[in-house]
N, CA, C and O of each residue as an XYZ file, in Angstrom:
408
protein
N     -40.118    -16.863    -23.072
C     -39.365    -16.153    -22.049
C     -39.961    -14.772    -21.836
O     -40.274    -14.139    -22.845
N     -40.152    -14.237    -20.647
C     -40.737    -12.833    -20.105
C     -39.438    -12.220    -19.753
O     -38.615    -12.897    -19.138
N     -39.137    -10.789    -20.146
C     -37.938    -10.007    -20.376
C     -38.613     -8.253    -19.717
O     -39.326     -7.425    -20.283
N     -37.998     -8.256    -18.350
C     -38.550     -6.323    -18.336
C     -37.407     -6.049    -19.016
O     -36.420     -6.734    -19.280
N     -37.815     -4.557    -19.331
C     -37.113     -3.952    -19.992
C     -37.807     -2.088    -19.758
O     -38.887     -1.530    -19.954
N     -36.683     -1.755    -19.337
C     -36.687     -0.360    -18.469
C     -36.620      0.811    -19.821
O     -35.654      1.573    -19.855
N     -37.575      0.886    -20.789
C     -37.277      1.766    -21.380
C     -36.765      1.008    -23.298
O     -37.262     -0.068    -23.629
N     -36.097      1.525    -23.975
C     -35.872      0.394    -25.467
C     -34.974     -0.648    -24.932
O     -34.141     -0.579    -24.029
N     -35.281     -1.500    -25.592
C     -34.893     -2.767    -25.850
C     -33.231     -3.384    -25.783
O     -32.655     -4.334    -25.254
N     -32.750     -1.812    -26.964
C     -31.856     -1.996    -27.681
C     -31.182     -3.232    -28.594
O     -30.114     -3.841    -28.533
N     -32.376     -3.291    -29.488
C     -32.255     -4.431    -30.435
C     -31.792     -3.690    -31.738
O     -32.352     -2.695    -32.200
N     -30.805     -4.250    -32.210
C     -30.446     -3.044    -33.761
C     -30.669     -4.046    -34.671
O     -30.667     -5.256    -34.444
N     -30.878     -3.435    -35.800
C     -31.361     -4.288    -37.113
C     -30.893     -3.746    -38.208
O     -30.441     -2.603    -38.134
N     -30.898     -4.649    -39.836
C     -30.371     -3.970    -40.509
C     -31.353     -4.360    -41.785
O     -31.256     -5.578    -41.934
N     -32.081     -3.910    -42.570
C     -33.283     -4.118    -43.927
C     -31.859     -4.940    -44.907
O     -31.005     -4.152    -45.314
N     -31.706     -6.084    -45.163
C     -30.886     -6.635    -46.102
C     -30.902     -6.963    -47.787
O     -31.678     -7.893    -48.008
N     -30.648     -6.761    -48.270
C     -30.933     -6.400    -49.965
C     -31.821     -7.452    -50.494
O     -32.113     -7.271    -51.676
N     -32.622     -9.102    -49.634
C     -33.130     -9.361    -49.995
C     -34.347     -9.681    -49.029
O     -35.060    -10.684    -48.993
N     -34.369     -8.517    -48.248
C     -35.178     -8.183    -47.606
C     -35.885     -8.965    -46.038
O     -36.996     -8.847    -45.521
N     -34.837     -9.649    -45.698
C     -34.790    -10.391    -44.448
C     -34.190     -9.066    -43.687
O     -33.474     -8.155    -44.103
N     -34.681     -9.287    -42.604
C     -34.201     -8.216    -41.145
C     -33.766     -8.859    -40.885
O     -34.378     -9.884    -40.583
N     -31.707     -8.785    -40.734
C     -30.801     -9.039    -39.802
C     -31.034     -8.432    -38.740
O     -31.430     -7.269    -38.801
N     -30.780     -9.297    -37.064
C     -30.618     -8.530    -35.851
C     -28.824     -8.400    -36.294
O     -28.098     -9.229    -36.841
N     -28.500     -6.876    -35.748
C     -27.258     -6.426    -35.837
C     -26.750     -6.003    -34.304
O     -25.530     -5.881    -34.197
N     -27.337     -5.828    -33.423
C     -26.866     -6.076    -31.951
C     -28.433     -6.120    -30.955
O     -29.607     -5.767    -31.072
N     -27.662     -6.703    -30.096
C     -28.464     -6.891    -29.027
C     -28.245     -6.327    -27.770
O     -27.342     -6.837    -27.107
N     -28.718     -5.610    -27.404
C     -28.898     -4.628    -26.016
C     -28.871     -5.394    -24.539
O     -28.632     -6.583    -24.749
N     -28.972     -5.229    -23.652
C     -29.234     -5.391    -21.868
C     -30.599     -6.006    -22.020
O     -30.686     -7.233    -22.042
N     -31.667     -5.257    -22.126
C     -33.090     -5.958    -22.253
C     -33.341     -6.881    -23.010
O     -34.020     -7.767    -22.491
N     -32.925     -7.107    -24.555
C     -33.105     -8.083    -24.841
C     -31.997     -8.657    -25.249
O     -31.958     -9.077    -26.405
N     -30.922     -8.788    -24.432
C     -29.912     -9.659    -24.102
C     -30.353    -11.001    -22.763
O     -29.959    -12.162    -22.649
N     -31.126    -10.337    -22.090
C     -31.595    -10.856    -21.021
C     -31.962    -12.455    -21.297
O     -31.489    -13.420    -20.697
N     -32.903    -12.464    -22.335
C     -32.635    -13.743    -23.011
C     -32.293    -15.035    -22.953
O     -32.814    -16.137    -22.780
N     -31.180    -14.514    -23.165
C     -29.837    -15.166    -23.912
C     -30.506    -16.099    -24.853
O     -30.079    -17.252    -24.780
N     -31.382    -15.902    -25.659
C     -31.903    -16.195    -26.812
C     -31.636    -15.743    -28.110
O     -31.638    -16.407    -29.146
N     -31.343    -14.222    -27.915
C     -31.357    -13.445    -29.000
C     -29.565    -13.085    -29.249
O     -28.752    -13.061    -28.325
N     -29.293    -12.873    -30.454
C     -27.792    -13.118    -30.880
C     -27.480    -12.140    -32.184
O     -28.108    -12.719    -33.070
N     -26.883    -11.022    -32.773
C     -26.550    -10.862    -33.842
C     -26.492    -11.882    -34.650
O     -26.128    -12.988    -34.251
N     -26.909    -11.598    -36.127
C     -27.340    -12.498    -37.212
C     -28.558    -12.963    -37.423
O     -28.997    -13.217    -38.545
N     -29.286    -13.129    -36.187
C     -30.747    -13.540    -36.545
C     -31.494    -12.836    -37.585
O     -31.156    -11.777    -38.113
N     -32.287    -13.357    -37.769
C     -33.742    -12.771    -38.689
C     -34.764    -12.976    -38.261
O     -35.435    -14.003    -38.164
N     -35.004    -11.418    -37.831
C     -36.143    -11.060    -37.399
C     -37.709    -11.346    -38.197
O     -37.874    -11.011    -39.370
N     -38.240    -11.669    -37.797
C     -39.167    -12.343    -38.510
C     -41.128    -11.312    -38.179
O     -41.979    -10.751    -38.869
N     -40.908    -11.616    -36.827
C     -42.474    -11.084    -36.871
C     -42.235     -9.924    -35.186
O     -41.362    -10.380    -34.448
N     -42.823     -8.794    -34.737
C     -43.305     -7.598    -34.065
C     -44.582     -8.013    -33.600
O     -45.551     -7.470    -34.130
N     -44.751     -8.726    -32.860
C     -46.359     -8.883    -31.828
C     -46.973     -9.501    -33.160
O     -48.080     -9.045    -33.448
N     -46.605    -10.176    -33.766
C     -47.505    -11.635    -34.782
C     -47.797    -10.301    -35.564
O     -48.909    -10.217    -36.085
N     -46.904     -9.226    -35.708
C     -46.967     -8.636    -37.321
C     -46.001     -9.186    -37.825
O     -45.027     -9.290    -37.080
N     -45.861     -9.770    -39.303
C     -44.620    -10.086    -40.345
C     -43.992     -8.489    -40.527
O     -44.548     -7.395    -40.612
N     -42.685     -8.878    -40.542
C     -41.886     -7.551    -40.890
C     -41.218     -8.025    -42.187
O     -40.213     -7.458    -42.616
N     -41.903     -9.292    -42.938
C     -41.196     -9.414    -44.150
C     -41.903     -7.820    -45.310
O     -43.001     -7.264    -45.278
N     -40.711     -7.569    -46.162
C     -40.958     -6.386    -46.785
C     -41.112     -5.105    -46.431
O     -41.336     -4.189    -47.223
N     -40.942     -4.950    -44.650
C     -41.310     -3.393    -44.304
C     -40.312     -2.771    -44.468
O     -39.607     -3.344    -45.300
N     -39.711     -1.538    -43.959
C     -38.606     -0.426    -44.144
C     -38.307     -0.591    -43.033
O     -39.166     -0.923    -42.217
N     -37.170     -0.432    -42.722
C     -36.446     -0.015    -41.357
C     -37.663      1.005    -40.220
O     -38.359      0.542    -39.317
N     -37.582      2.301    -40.627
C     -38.471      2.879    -40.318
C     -39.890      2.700    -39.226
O     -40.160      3.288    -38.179
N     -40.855      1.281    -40.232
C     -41.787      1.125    -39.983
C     -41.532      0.037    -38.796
O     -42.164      0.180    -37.750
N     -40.633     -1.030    -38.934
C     -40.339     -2.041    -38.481
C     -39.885     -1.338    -36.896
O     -40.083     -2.086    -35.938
N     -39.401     -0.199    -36.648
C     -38.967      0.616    -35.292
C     -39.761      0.938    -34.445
O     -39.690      0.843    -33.219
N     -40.766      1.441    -35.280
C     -42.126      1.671    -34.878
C     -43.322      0.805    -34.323
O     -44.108      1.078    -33.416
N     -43.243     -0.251    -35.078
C     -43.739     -1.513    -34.809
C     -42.734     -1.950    -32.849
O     -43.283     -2.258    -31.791
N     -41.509     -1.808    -33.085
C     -41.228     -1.938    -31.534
C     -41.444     -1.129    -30.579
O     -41.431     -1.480    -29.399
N     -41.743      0.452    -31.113
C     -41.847      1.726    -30.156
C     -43.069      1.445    -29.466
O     -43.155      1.641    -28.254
N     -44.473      0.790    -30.467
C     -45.572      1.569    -30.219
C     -46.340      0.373    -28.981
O     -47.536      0.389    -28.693
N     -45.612     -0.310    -28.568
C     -46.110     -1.271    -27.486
C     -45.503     -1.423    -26.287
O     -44.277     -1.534    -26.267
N     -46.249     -1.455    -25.087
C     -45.314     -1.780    -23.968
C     -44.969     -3.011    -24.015
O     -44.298     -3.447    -23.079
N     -45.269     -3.723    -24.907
C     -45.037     -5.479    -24.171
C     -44.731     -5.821    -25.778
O     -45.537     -5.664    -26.695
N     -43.520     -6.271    -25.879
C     -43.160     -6.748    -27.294
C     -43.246     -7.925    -27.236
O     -43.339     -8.521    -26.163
N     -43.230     -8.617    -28.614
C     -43.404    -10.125    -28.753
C     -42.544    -10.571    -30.026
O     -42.987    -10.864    -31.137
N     -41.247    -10.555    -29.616
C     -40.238    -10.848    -30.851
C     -40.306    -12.140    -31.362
O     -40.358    -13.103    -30.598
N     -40.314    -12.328    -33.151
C     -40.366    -13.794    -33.431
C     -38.781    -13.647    -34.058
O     -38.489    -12.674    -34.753
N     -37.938    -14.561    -33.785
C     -36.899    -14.723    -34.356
C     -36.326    -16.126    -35.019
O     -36.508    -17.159    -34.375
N     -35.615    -16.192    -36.332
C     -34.830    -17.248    -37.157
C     -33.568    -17.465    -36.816
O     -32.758    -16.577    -37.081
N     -33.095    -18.731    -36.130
C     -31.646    -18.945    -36.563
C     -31.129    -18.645    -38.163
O     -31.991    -19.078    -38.929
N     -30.285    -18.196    -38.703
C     -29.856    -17.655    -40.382
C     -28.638    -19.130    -39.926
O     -27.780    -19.302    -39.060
N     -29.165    -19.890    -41.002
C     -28.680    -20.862    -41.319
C     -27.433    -20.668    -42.446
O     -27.563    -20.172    -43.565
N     -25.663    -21.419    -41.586
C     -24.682    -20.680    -42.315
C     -24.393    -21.626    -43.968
O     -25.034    -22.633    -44.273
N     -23.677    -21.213    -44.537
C     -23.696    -21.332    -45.998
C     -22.882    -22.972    -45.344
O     -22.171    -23.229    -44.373
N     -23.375    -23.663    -46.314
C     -22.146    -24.847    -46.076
C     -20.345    -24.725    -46.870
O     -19.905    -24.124    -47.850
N     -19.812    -25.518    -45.968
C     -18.559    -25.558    -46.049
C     -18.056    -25.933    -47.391
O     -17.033    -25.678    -48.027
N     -19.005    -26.545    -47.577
C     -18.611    -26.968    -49.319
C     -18.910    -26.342    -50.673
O     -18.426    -26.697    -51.747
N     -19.944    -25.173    -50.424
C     -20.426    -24.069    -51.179
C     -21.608    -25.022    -51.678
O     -22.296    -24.359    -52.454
N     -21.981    -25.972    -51.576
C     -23.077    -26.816    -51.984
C     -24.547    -25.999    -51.370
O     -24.460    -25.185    -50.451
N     -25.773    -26.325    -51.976
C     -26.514    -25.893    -51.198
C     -27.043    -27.792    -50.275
O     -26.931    -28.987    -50.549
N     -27.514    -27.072    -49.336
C     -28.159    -28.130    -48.163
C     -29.682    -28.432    -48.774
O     -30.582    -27.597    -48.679
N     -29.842    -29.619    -49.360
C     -31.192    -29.884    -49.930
C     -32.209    -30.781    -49.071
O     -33.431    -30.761    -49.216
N     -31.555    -31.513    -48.221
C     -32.075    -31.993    -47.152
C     -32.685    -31.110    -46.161
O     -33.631    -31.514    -45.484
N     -32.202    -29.913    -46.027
C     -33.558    -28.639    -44.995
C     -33.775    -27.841    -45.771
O     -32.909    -27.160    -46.319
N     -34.818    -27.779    -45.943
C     -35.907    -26.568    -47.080
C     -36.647    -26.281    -45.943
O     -37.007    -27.183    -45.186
N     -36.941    -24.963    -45.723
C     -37.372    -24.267    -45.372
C     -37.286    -24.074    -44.090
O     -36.075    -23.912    -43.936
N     -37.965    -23.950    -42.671
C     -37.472    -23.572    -41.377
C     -38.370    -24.598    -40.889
O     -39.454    -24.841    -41.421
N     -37.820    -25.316    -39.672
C     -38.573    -26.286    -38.742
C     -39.134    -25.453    -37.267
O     -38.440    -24.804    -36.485
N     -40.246    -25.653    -37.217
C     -40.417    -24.517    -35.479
C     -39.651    -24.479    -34.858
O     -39.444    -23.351    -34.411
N     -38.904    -25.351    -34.479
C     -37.859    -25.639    -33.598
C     -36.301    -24.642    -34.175
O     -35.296    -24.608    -33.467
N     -36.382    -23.906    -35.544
C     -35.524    -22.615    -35.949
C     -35.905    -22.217    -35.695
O     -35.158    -21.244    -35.592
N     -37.639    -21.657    -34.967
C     -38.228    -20.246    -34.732
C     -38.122    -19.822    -32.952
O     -38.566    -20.672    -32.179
N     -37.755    -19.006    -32.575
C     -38.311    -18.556    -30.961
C     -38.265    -17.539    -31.019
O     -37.484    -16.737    -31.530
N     -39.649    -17.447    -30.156
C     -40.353    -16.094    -30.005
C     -40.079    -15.632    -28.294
O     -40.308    -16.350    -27.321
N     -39.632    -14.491    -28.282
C     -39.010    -13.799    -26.567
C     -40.250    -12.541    -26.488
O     -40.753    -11.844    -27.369
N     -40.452    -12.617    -25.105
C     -41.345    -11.599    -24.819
C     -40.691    -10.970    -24.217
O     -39.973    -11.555    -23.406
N     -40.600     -9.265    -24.321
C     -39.983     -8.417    -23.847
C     -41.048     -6.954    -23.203
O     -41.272     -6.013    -23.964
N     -41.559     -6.962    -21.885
C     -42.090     -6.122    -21.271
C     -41.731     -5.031    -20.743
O     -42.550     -4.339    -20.139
């Protein structure tokens, strides 16, 4: 998806204690979407990994380009039964989409 965007994004995020980037809101520009959703996990900044960066760096990584290239994770919810789900290990492409935001 191709997204203008007049200026930031307004994508908020949050560094989580085990170090996945929650999206924590989503703005006008990249609401535009309708791809992108609080809860996601942010994953990659123009095919940089933002696994392990700081808040900080990860901002910067969105400031310093006119043309962003967001990779984002559905965050898969805990099951109802407190069991873990052993049948999906790990993420299928089809959990990943990536939004372009210009």
């Amino acid at each position: 998806d191709q997204i203008k965007s007049h200026g930031a994004i307004g994508l908020g995020f949050k560094v989580k204690d085990d170090n996945k980037v929650e999206i924590t809101k989503v703005g006008a520009a990249a609401q535009a979407s309708g791809k992108l959703a609080p809860g996601m996990i942010l994953m990659a900044v123009n095919d940089t990994s933002v696994a392990g960066k700081d808040k900080q760096t990860i901002a910067q990584l969105m400031k310093s380009q006119p043309n962003l290239k967001i990779k984002v994770k559905q965050q898969q919810a805990a099951p109802a039964d407190g069991k873990p789900n052993i049948k999906k290990q790990g993420s299928s492409k089809s959990d990943i989409v990536t939004v372009n935001i210009t």
